[in-house]
C-alpha positions in Angstrom: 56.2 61.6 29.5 57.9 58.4 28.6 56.2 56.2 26.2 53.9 53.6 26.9 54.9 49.9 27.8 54.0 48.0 24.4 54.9 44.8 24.7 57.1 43.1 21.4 55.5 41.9 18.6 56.0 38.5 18.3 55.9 37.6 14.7 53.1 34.4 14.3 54.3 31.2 13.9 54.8 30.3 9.6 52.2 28.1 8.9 52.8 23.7 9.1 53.1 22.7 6.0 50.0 20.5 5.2 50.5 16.8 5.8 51.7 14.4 3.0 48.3 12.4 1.3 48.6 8.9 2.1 48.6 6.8 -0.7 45.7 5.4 -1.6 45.0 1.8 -1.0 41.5 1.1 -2.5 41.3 -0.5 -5.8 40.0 0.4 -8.9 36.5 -0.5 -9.3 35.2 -2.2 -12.3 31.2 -1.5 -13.1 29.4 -3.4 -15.2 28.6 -2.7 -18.7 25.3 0.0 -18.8 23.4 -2.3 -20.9 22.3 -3.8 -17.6 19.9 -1.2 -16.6 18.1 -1.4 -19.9 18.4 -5.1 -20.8 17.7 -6.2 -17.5 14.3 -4.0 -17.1 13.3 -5.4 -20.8 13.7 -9.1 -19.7 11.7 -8.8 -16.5 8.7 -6.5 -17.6 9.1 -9.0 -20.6 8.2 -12.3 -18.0 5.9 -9.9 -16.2 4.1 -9.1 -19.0 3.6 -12.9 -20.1 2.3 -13.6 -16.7 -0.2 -11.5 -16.7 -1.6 -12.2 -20.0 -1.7 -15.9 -19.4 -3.5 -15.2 -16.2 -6.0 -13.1 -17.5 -6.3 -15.4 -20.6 -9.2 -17.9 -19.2 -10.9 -14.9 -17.6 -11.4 -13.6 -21.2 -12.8 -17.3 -22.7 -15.1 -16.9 -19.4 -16.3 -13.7 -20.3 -16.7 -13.8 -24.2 -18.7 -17.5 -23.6 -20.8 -16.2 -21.1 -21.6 -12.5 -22.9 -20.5 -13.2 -26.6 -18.7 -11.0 -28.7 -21.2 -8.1 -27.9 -20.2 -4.2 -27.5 -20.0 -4.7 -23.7 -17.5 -7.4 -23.8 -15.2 -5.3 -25.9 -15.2 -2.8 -23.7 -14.7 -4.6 -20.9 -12.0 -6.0 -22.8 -10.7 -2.7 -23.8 -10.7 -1.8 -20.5 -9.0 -4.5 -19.2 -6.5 -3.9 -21.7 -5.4 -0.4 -21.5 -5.4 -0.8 -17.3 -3.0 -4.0 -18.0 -0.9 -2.0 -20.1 -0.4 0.7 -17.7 0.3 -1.6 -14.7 2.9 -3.1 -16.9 4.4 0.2 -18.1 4.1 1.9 -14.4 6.0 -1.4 -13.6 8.6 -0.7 -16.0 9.2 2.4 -14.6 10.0 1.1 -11.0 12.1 -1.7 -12.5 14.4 0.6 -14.6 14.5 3.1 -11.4 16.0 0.0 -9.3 18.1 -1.3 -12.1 19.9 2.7 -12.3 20.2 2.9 -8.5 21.6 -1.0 -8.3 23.8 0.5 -11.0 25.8 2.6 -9.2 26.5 -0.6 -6.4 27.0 -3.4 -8.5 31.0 -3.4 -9.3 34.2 -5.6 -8.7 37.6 -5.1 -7.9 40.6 -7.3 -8.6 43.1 -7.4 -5.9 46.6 -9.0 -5.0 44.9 -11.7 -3.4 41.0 -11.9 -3.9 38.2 -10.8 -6.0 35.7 -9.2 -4.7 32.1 -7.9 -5.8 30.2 -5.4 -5.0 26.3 -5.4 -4.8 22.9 -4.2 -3.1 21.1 -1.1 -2.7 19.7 -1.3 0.8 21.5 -4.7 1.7 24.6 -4.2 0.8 26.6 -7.8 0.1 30.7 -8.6 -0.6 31.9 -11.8 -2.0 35.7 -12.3 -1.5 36.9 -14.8 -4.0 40.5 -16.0 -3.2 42.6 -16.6 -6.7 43.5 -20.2 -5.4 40.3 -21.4 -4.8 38.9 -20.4 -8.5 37.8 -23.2 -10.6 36.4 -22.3 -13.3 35.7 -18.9 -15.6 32.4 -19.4 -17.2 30.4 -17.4 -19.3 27.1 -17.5 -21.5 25.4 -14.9 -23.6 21.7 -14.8 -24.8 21.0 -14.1 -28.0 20.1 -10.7 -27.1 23.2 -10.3 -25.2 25.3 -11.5 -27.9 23.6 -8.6 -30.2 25.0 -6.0 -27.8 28.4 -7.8 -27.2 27.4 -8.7 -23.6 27.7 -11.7 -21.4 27.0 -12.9 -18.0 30.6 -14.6 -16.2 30.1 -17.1 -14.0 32.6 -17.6 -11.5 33.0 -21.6 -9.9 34.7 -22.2 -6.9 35.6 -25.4 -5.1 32.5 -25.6 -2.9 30.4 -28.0 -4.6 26.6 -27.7 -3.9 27.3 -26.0 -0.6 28.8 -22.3 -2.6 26.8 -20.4 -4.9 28.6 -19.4 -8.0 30.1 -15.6 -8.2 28.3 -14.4 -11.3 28.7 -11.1 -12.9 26.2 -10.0 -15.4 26.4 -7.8 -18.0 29.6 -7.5 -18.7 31.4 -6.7 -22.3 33.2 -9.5 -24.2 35.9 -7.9 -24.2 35.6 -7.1 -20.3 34.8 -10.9 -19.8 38.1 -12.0 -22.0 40.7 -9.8 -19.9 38.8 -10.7 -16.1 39.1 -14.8 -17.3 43.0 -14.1 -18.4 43.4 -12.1 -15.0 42.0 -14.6 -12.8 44.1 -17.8 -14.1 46.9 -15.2 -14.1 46.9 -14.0 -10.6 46.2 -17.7 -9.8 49.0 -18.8 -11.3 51.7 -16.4 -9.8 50.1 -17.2 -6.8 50.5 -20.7 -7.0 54.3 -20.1 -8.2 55.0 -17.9 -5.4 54.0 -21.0 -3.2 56.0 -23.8 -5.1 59.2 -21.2 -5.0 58.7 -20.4 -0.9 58.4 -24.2 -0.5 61.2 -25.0 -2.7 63.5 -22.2 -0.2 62.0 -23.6 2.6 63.3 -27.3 1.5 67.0 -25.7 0.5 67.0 -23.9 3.8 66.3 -27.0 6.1 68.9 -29.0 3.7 71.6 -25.6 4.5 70.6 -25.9 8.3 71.3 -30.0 8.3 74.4 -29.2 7.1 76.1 -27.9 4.5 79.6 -28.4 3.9 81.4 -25.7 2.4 80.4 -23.2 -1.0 80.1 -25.9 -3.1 76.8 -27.6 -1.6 74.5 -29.3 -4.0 71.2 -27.9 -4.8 68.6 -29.5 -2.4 67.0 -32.5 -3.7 63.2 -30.6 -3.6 64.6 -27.6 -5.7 66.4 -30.2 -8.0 62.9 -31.9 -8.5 60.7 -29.1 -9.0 62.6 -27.5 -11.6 62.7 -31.1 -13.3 59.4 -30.8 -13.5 58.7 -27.6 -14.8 61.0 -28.6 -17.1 59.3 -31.4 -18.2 56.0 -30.1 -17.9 57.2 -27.2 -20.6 58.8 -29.8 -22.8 55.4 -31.6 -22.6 53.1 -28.5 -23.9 55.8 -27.3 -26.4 56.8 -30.0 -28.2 55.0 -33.0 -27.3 51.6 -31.8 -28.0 49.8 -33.1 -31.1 49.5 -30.4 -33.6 46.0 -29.0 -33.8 43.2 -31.2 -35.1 41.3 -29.4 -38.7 37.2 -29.6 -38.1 34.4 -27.7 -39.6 31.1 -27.9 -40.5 28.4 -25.4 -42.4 27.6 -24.0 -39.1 30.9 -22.8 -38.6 31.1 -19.7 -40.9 27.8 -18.3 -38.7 30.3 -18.8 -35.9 33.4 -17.0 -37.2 30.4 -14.1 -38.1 29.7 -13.6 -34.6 33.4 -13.8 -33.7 33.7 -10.9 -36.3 30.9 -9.1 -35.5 31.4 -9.3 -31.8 28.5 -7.2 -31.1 27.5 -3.2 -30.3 29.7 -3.3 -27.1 31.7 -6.4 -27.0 34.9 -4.3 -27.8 38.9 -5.9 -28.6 39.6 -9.2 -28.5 42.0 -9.9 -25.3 44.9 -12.3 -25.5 44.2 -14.9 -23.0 46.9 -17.6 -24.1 48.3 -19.6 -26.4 46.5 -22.7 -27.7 48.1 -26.0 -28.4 45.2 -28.1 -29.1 42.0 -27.4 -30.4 39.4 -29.1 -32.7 35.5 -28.8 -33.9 33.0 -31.0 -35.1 32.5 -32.1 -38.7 29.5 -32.2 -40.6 28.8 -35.5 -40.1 29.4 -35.7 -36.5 26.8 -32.6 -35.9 24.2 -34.3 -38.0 24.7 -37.4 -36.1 24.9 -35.3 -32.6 21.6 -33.5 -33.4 19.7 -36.5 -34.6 20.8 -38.3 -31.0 19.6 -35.3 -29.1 16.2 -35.6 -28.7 15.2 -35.3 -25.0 13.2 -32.0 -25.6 10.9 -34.1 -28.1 9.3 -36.9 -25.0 9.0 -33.2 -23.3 7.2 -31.2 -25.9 4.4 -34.0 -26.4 4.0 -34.5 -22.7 3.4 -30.8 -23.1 0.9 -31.3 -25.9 -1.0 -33.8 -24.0 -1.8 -31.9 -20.9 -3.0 -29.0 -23.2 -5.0 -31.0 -25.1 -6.5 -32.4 -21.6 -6.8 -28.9 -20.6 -8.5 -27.5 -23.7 -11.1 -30.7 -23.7 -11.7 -29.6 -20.1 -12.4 -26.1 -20.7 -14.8 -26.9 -23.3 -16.9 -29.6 -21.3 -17.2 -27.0 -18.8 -18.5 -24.5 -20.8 -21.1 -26.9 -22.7 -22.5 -27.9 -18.5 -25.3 -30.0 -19.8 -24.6 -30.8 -23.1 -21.4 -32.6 -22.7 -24.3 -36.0 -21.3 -25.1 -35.8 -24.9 -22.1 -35.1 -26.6 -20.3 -38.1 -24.9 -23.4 -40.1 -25.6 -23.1 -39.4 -29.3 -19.2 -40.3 -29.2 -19.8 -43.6 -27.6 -22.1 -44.1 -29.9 -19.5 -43.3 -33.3 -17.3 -45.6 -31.8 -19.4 -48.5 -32.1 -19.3 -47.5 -35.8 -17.0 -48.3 -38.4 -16.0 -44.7 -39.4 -14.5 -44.4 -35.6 -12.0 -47.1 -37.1 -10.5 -44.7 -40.1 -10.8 -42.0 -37.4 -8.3 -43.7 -34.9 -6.2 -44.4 -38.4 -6.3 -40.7 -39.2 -5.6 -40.4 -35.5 -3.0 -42.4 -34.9 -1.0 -41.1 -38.1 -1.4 -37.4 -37.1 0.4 -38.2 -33.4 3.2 -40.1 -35.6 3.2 -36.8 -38.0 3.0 -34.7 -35.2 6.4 -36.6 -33.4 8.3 -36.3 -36.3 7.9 -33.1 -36.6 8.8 -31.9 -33.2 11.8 -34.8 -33.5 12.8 -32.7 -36.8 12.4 -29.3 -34.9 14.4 -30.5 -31.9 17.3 -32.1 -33.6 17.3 -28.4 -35.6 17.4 -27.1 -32.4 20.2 -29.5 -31.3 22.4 -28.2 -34.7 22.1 -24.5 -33.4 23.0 -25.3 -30.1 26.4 -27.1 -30.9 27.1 -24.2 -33.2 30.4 -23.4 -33.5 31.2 -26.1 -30.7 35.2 -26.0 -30.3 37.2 -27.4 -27.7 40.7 -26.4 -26.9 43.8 -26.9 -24.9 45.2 -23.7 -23.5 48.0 -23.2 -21.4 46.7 -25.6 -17.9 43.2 -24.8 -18.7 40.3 -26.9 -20.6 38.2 -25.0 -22.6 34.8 -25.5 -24.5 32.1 -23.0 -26.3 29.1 -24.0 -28.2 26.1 -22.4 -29.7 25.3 -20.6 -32.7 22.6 -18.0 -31.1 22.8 -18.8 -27.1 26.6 -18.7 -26.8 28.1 -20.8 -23.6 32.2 -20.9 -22.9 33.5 -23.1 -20.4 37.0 -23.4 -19.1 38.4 -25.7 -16.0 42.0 -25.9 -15.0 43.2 -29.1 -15.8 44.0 -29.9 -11.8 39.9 -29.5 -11.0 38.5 -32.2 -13.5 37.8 -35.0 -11.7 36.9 -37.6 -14.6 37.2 -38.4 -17.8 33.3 -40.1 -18.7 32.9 -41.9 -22.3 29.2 -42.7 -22.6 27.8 -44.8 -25.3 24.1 -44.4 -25.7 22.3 -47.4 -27.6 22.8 -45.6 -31.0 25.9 -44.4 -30.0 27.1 -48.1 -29.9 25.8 -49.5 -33.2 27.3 -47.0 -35.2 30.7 -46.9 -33.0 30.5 -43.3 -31.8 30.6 -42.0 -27.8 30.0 -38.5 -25.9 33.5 -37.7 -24.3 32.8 -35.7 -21.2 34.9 -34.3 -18.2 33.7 -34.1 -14.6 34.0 -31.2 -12.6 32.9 -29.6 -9.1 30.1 -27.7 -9.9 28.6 -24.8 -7.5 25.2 -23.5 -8.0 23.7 -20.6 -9.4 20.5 -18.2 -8.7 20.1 -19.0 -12.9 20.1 -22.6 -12.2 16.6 -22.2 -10.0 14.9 -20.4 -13.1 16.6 -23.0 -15.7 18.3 -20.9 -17.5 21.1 -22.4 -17.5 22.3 -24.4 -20.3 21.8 -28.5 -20.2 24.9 -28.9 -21.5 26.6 -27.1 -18.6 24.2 -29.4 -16.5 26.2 -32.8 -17.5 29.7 -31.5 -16.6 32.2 -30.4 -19.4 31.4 -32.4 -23.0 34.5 -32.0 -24.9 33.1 -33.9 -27.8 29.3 -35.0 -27.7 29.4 -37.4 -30.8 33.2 -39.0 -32.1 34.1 -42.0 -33.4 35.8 -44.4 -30.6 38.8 -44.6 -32.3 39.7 -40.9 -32.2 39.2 -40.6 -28.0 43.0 -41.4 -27.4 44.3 -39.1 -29.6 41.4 -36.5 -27.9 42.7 -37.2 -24.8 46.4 -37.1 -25.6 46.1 -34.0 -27.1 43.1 -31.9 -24.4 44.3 -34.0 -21.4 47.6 -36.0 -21.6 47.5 -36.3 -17.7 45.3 -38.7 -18.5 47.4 -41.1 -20.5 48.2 -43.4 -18.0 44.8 -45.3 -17.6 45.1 -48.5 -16.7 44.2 -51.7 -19.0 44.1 -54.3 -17.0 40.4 -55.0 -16.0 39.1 -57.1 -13.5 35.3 -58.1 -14.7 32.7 -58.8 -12.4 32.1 -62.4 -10.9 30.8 -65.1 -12.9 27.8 -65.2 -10.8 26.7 -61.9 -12.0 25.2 -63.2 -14.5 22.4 -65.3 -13.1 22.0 -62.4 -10.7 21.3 -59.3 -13.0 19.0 -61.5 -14.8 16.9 -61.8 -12.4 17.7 -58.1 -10.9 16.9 -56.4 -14.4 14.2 -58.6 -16.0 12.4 -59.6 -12.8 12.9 -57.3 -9.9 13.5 -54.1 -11.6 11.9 -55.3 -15.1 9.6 -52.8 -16.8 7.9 -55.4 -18.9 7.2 -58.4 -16.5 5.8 -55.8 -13.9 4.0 -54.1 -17.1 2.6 -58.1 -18.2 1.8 -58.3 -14.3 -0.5 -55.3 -14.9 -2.3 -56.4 -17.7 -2.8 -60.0 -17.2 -4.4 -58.5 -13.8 -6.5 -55.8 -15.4 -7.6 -59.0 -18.1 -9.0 -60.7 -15.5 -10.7 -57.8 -13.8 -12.6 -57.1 -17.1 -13.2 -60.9 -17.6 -14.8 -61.2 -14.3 -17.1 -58.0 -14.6 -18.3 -59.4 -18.1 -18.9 -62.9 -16.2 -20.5 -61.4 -13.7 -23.0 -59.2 -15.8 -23.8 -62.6 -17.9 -24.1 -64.2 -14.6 -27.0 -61.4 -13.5 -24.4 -60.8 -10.3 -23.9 -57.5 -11.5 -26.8 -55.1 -12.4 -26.3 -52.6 -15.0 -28.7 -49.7 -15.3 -30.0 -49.0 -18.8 -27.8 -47.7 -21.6 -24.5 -49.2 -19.3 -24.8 -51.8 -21.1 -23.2 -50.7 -24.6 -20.4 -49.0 -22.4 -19.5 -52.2 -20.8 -19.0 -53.7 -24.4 -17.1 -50.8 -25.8 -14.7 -51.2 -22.8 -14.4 -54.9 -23.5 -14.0 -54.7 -27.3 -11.1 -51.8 -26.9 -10.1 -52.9 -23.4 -9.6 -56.1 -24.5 -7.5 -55.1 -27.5 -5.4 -52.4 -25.6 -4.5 -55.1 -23.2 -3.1 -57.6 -25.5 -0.8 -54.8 -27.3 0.2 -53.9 -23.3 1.0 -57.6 -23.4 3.1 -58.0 -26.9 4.7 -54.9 -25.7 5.6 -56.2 -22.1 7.2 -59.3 -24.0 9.7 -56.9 -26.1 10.8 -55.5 -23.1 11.2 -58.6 -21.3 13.3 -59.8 -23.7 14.9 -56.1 -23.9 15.9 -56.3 -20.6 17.5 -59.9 -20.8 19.8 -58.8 -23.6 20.8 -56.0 -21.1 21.6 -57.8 -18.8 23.7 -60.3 -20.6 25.7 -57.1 -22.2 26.2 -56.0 -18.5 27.3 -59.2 -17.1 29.7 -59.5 -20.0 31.4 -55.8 -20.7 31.2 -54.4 -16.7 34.4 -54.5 -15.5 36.9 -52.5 -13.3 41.0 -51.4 -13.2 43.2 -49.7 -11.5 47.1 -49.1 -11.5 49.7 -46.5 -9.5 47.5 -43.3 -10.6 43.9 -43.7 -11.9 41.0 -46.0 -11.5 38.5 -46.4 -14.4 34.6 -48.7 -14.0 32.8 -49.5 -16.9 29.1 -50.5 -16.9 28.3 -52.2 -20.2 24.6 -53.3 -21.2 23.0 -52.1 -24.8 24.5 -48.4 -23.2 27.7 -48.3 -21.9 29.6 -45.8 -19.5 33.2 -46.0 -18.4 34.1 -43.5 -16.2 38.3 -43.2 -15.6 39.9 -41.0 -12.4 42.7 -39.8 -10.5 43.5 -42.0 -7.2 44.0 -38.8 -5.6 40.8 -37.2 -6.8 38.8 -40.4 -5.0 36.9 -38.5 -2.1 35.9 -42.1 -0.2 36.2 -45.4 -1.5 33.5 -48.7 0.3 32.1 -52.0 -0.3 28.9 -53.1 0.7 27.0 -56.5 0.4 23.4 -57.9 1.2 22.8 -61.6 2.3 22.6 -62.7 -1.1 25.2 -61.1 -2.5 27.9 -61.9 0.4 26.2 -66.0 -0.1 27.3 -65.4 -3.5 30.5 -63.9 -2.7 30.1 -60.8 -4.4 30.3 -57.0 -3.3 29.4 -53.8 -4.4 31.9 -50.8 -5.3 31.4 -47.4 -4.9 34.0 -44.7 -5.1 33.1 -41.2 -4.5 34.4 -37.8 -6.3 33.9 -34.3 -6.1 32.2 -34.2 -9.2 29.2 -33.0 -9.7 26.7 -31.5 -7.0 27.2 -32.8 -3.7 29.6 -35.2 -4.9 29.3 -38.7 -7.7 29.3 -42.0 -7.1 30.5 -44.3 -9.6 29.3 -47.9 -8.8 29.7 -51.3 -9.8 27.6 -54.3 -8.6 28.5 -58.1 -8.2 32.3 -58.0 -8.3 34.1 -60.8 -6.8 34.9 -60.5 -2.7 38.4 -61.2 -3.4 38.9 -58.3 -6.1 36.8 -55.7 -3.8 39.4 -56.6 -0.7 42.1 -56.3 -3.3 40.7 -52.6 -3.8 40.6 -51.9 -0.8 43.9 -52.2 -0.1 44.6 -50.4 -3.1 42.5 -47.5 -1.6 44.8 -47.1 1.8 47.5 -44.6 1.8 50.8 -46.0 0.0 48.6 -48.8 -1.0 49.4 -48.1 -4.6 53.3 -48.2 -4.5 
């Protein structure tokens, strides 16, 4: 019996070798510092709960006037308050759940060509930010931030008004520091890589043309550009000023927090050498503080309209009784103890300003705070504030102006604020105000400095800037006659405020002559209310009408200063326009940085001969316009033919 037909074994293929891992192409991703989940939910339920308490806070006057301070009030109060508390701490909860889960999606990554981040939980959003078109590396702290050795960075791009700035929040000093150095860096190299392809490009046409033999000369291009590296590295090396020495008290609470650093803020990062840098002194941050007193006009406006709102409240809760009460207050005024009261008055509100003016210019002092401007490497750079920390930097190819304003103050005692324009681009903080108002007026470089010491400033932060011209054309001698009448007439505060109240005079004249008359019947106790409103009307109207004369005459002056000091110049490179008066601006840029450049005229300007100038930057949101009125038709037509391409050679 033979054996049975088995077929071979055929031994199973070995198995494939498992394919090679492609390398990986996705880029390290940066989170944010963790302090975000925690700091951000405190912030929030921290406006939340001031909301509600300033809501509910007239419903409690309500119910304690209308139910006293009974047993049932405080529990309804008691009541209110423990369900308040667990809203806020039930919203909490939910804030700090969101805050972990955006967490995990909020990152950036830093790649060859672009930065990119990374947010959104159910919307997911990317911003690509290409390395050429950076403009600026802000950041600012708060001072809780700057406890934990976080910031927020700020990203500006050159899309004006129209682009939102890339901001990155909570991220570590340290963090901050090495992203700021990277960006310029990659920008940079980037840049370089261009200048060297063009340069090859330029040598390869020149080989094509024709090159005759080994021995060929560099191409004219190549030649160039490395002449002006060259000179450009001569320039920063040796022919920079040496760094100015400034300090004031503030200062050594500055160098603490640059010790300190804060919980997280980690190493400091090298981000470049600086070859110009200065501070203020002690005299020119008590002079900067005392100028700085916007906030004060604010804070009494703000004073006021509580007052008003208080005085409300309680007329409304008195319903009847306020008839008598004002009856009994028109009656004190007739007396003579209402004249001691106005006194005592009148010096309280003058108390009462100086201290908010002394509060605000302390205010002032902490926010300029270790202010330092520097020069490093192509980049501008400024930080101020002793507890809200803000650091600016612009590459020196982005500022668009160089702005020397001289308030009235500023001018009698010979000082300026030095200022740079820039492209600014919006932020989601700018809607909520937080950001600083500093940051709001461009780049100050130095908000109170003798005028002596802005060439040397300049020479040593921005010596592109060194060519301005000097030659200035001032406006026509017509100008005078015409802002005359345009500021002290047309435009005049105190004519149109002497208009007023010789027209409210004879209102009140003609209702008195018309009650002697018997024209006008009064019903009975409206007759000691129409002689309290003639005896203080009367008087209020002839300080509106000593006042109107001071500004008259205020406004006069200005306009003479104007007519004399406003003036404009221009040479190969840069134009400058300076608009004199008791506050003076001069404003100095690049030809090249000039966005639009027009003239326009109304009938009686063009039958005085005279035009108006307005050249246009980038600066600022949505662009600035620097203006000058009344200069003479032949100087405008000379400008314009200054503006037209080669029209400076």
């Amino acid at each position: 019996m033979s054996a049975p037909n088995v077929p071979p074994q055929v031994p199973a293929p070995a198995p494939m070798p498992p394919a090679a891992a492609a390398p990986s192409t996705e880029l390290p991703r940066h989170h944010v510092h963790h302090s975000y989940i925690w700091l951000e939910s405190v912030r929030t339920i921290f406006i939340i709960a001031v909301c509600v308490v300033v809501a509910n806070f007239s419903t409690i006057i309500g119910l304690v006037a209308e139910e006293g301070m009974g047993a049932e009030a405080g529990f309804i109060m008691a009541v209110a308050g423990i369900g308040t508390l667990v809203v806020i701490l039930i919203t909490f909860g939910i804030v700090a759940g969101l805050r972990v889960v955006g967490y995990k999606h909020l990152y950036f990554t830093v790649g060859p060509d672009e930065f990119t981040l990374c947010s959104g939980i159910f919307n997911k959003k990317q911003v690509h930010v290409p390395y050429q078109r950076v403009q600026s590396v802000d950041q600012r702290a708060t001072l809780l931030q700057r406890l934990f050795g976080v910031c927020t960075v700020s990203i500006d791009t050159a899309g004006g008004a129209a682009n939102k700035a890339v901001v990155v929040p909570y991220v570590t000093k340290a963090q901050a520091e090495w992203l700021r150095a990277e960006l310029y860096n990659r920008k940079n190299a980037l840049a370089a890589q261009a200048a060297v392809a063009s340069g090859m490009a330029g040598a390869a046409s020149a080989t094509a043309a024709g090159m005759a033999g080994a021995g060929a000369p560099v191409p004219q291009s190549v030649e160039a550009g490395i002449a002006a590296m060259a000179q450009g590295a001569a320039a920063f090396a040796g022919n920079v000023p040496s760094p100015a020495v400034a300090g004031n008290v503030l200062d050594v609470g500055a160098e603490a927090w640059s010790q300190v650093g804060g919980v997280f803020a980690g190493p400091a990062q090298d981000t470049g050498r600086v070859t110009y840098e200065y501070g203020l002194t002690n005299k020119e941050l008590f002079f900067a503080g005392l100028s700085n007193t916007t906030s004060v006009g604010l804070i009494f406006a703000g004073l006021v309209v509580g007052v008003l709102q208080i005085v409300g409240f309680i007329f409304a809760v008195m319903g009847d009784a306020a008839d008598g009460a004002v009856e009994s207050a028109l009656v004190f005024a007739g007396s003579q103890a209402s004249a001691y009261l106005i006194g005592a008055v009148s010096a309280g509100i003058i108390v009462l300003v100086l201290v908010l003016w002394v509060f605000s210019a302390l205010g002032s002092y902490i926010g300029y705070g270790g202010f330092k401007a520097r020069r490093r490497n192509n980049r501008i750079e400024v930080e101020y504030g002793l507890l809200q920390h803000t650091f600016q930097g612009i590459d020196i190819d982005r500022v668009q102006s160089v702005v020397v304003k001289q308030s009235f103050i500023r001018r009698l005692l010979g000082y300026c604020e030095l200022s740079l324009g820039k492209i600014d681009a919006g932020t989601d903080e700018d809607s909520s105000n937080q950001k600083n108002t500093l940051a709001n007026q461009g780049i100050i470089i130095h908000p109170f400095v003798k005028m002596n010491r802005v060439p040397e400033i300049l020479a040593g932060l921005v010596p592109e800037f060194s060519d301005l011209p000097h030659e200035a054309k001032p406006v026509a001698k017509v100008a005078l006659r015409r802002a005359v009448l345009r500021q002290s007439i047309w435009f005049g505060g105190g004519f149109w405020l002497a208009v007023f109240a010789v027209a409210c005079m004879a209102g009140l004249a003609a209702l008195v002559g018309g009650i002697e008359s018997g024209a006008i019947l009064l019903e009975e106790g409206d007759e000691r209310l129409i002689g309290l409103l003639y005896t203080f009307g009367g008087g209020v109207l002839v300080i509106l009408l000593v006042l109107a004369a001071i500004l008259f005459i205020v406004d006069v002056v200005n306009a003479v200063l104007w007519a004399r000091e406003s003036s404009f110049a221009y040479n190969h490179r840069f134009m400058q326009v300076s608009n004199g008066g008791l506050s003076r601006e001069t404003v100095s840029f690049p030809r090249q940085k000039i966005q639009f450049g027009c003239t326009k005229s109304n009938p009686l300007q063009r039958r005085a001969g005279t035009d108006t100038l307005l050249a246009t930057t980038a600066a600022g949101s949505g662009g600035t316009t620097t203006t000058l009125i009344d200069a003479s038709h032949a100087d405008a037509m000379a400008w314009l033919d200054w503006l037209k391409p080669g029209g400076n050679q």
